[in-house]
Structures are given as C-alpha cells and as structure tokens.
C-alpha positions, 0 to 999 in steps of 0.5 A: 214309628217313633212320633218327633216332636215339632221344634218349639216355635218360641224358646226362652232358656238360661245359657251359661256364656263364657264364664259360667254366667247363666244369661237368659236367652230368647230364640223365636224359630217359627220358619220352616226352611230357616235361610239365615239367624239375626241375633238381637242385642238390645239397648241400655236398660231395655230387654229382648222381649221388647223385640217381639213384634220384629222377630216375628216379622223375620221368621215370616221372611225365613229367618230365625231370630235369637236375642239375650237379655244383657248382663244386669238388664232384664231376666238375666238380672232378673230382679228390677231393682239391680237393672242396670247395677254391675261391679265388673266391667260390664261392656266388655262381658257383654262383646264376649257374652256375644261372641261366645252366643254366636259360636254357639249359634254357628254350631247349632244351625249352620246358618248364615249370622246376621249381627243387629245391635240396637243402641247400647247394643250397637256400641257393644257390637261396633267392638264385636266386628272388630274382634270377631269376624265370623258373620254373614253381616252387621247392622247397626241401629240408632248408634253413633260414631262418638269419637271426641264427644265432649259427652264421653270425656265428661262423661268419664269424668263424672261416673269417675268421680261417683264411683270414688266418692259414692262407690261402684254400685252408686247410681249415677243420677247426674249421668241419668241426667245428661244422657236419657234427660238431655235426649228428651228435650224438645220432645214432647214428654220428653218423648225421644224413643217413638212416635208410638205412644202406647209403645213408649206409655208400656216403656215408661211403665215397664219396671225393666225400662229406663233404669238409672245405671250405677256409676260403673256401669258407665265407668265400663262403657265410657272407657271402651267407648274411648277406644272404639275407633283407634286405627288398630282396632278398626283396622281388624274389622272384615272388609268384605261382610256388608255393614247396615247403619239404620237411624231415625232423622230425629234420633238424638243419639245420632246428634243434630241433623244425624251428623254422627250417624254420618260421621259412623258411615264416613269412618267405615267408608275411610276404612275401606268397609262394605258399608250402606247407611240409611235414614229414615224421615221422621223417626226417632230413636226406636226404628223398630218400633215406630209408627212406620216400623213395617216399612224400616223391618222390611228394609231391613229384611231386604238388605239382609236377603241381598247380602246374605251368603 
C-alpha cells in the first residue's frame, strides 16, 4: 500500500493574489477533524507570525487558522527597510488580497470562514464584509468606528501634503507622530499595545514592527477610511452572519472610555447587523497578547463555536 503523507502541521507559502502578486501566507492546520477556518489579518506595520501563540490555541479548539503577510509588511515585503512603503493604493489591495484568499480558502476546505481582523486589519475587513459576504462570521479586534474623526480629515490633509512636496514614497514622520506617538501618551514607555512587556520588548526590537509608513500609504488608508461608513456601503453587509467587536478598556485606538468602540457597535446595531460587542477590563490594544490573553482567546473561541454554521 502506497504510504500517505500526514498534512504539515505549519505551512508557510508565496501565493500569487489577485494580481499575480506573490503575498506570503501562514496556515497552522495542526487539527484532526478541523470545524471551521479563522483567517487572521493583522495590523499596521506588524505581521502574521506575531499570531502564533492564538493560532495554536485555535487549532486545539478544532479550528484551522490561515494569515498573510499584508502587502508592504513582513515577508510579503520582505525586506525591513521597504515596511510600510507602497505607491499604489494599498488599502483597497489589501480587501481584494482578502477576498481573493478567502475564495481560495472556500475552495480548498469547504469549511465554515471565520473573518478576524486586528487593527489596521480590522479597518481592511470593515470594507471586506461590505463587499463580499461569503463567511460564517467576522470579528473585529481593537478597531473603531471613525466616522468624523478630526484625526482622519487632518490626517488626510497632511500625508497629502507630504505626498506633493516630498513624494509618495516619503515617510510620514508627522503622521508617525500623531497616531503610534500620540496613542502611547500616558503609558508608561509609551506602552500602548500590552501589559506584557516581553512581548511588547520583542515588538520594539523586532526590525518588522512599528515602521514609519510613507506618505501614500496613509493617502490610501485615509481615503477609504472616509468612506467606510456611507449609507450604501453599510447597506451591503450581511444581515444575518454574527459580527464580534472585541477591545481593550484602555485601547486608545478605541478612543477615551472605548466611545468608538461603541460608536462601531451602535452603528451595526442601526443597520440591523447581528452584532455583540465586548470589552475587556484592563486591556490595552493587543487583546491577544495581553496578560490575560487566555481568557479573551477562549472568549473568542466560544463565540465562534456558538455562531458557527
């Protein structure tokens, strides 16, 4: 009898997306009798592998879990000194890199597709479910709902304005310092992402984590982030896949007291969505790699095997 190989536990592979574009991939597919697939997309100027230690916490729940490396982050980009540098419009690549890997994911398990974007990532996937509906659910980690944020039309204002006197590829060292700078105020090492400080130490020195984007990159995300929340556009999401928004209490990208947290949770509620909303105490911005990590995972976990199809 022909001996069968046993499926790689962990599989790291360049996939070409959408537009022939390679874009490194990450499948942790250690589960016998898999019930669903959680596909990660990750934050600003971060990368999968930083998902490692949930992603193996979900195989053990029977789930198998697929991330990529974003456009100009990580392996993808491949090279720390280009992190975060981009001349196209790089938000929208990114939702049709995710459509474009969920299809696939569709064709190759057949499986329920658990939707989790984190951050950056879960402003990517706020414009994904509002054009693609083929998933079981989506869950939304330290994002926001940033509807007439002074931040956004200045923000848009300024990398304009970078963009046309120092060129696309500039950095946008002001905009560096009024989002990643501005959020760390109050923390102690300007601390905003864990209380777990060997986890935020590796993130500091890690030469893939906390890059200075160019000036289009932001062009690219301020622009889409302006039209997130038009009436025709919210009007397409799925009315009956469950939604999950997850933060940290003290998560800064979530605003004072978590009020755009809530001000996501209240707009999907007027939108008739199936939506739950929880915030956990004490947390900062990295849910899921904070000190408590174990109990927001199965949380997590919990909602995904209730709402699961």
């Amino acid at each position: 009898m022909e001996k069968q190989n046993k499926p790689e536990k962990e599989k790291k592979l360049f996939v070409p997306s959408f537009d022939e574009s390679l874009i490194y991939t990450y499948t942790w597919a250690d589960v016998k009798q898999p019930k669903g697939v959680i596909f990660i997309i990750h934050g600003m100027v971060e990368y999968i592998g930083r998902y490692d230690y949930f992603a193996k916490k979900c195989n053990k729940a029977g789930y198998i879990v697929f991330g990529i490396d974003l456009r100009a982050h990580g392996q993808t980009v491949g090279d720390s000194q280009k992190v975060g540098q981009y001349s196209g419009d790089l938000f929208l690549d990114c939702v049709k890199d995710v459509i474009f890997m969920a299809d696939m994911l569709h064709k190759k398990y057949k499986l329920p597709l658990i939707l989790l974007g984190h951050s950056y990532g879960s402003f990517v996937l706020q414009e994904v479910v509002q054009k693609y509906n083929n998933y079981s659910l989506a869950i939304f980690s330290g994002s926001a709902n940033m509807k007439g944020q002074i931040s956004v039309s200045a923000g848009k204002v300024v990398a304009g304005i970078t963009k046309i006197f120092k060129g696309k590829l500039a950095p946008a060292k002001m905009l560096y310092k009024l989002s990643f700078g501005a959020y760390g105020k109050g923390f102690e090492k300007g601390n905003w992402l864990t209380r777990d400080y060997d986890i935020f130490n590796k993130y500091v020195d890690d030469q893939f984590c906390g890059n200075i984007c160019c000036a289009q990159f932001y062009v690219s995300f301020f622009n889409h982030l302006s039209k997130l929340y038009k009436k025709s556009n919210l009007n397409n999401i799925s009315k009956t896949a469950p939604i999950l928004i997850v933060s940290g209490q003290y998560d800064p990208v979530g605003g004072k007291n978590h009020k755009l947290v809530d001000k996501l949770y209240s707009l999907y509620q007027k939108y008739n969505l199936n939506v739950t909303c929880n915030i956990f105490a004490d947390c900062r911005h990295e849910i899921l790699n904070e000190i408590n990590k174990d109990e927001v995972i199965k949380y997590i976990l919990d909602f995904c095997d209730n709402n699961i199809k």
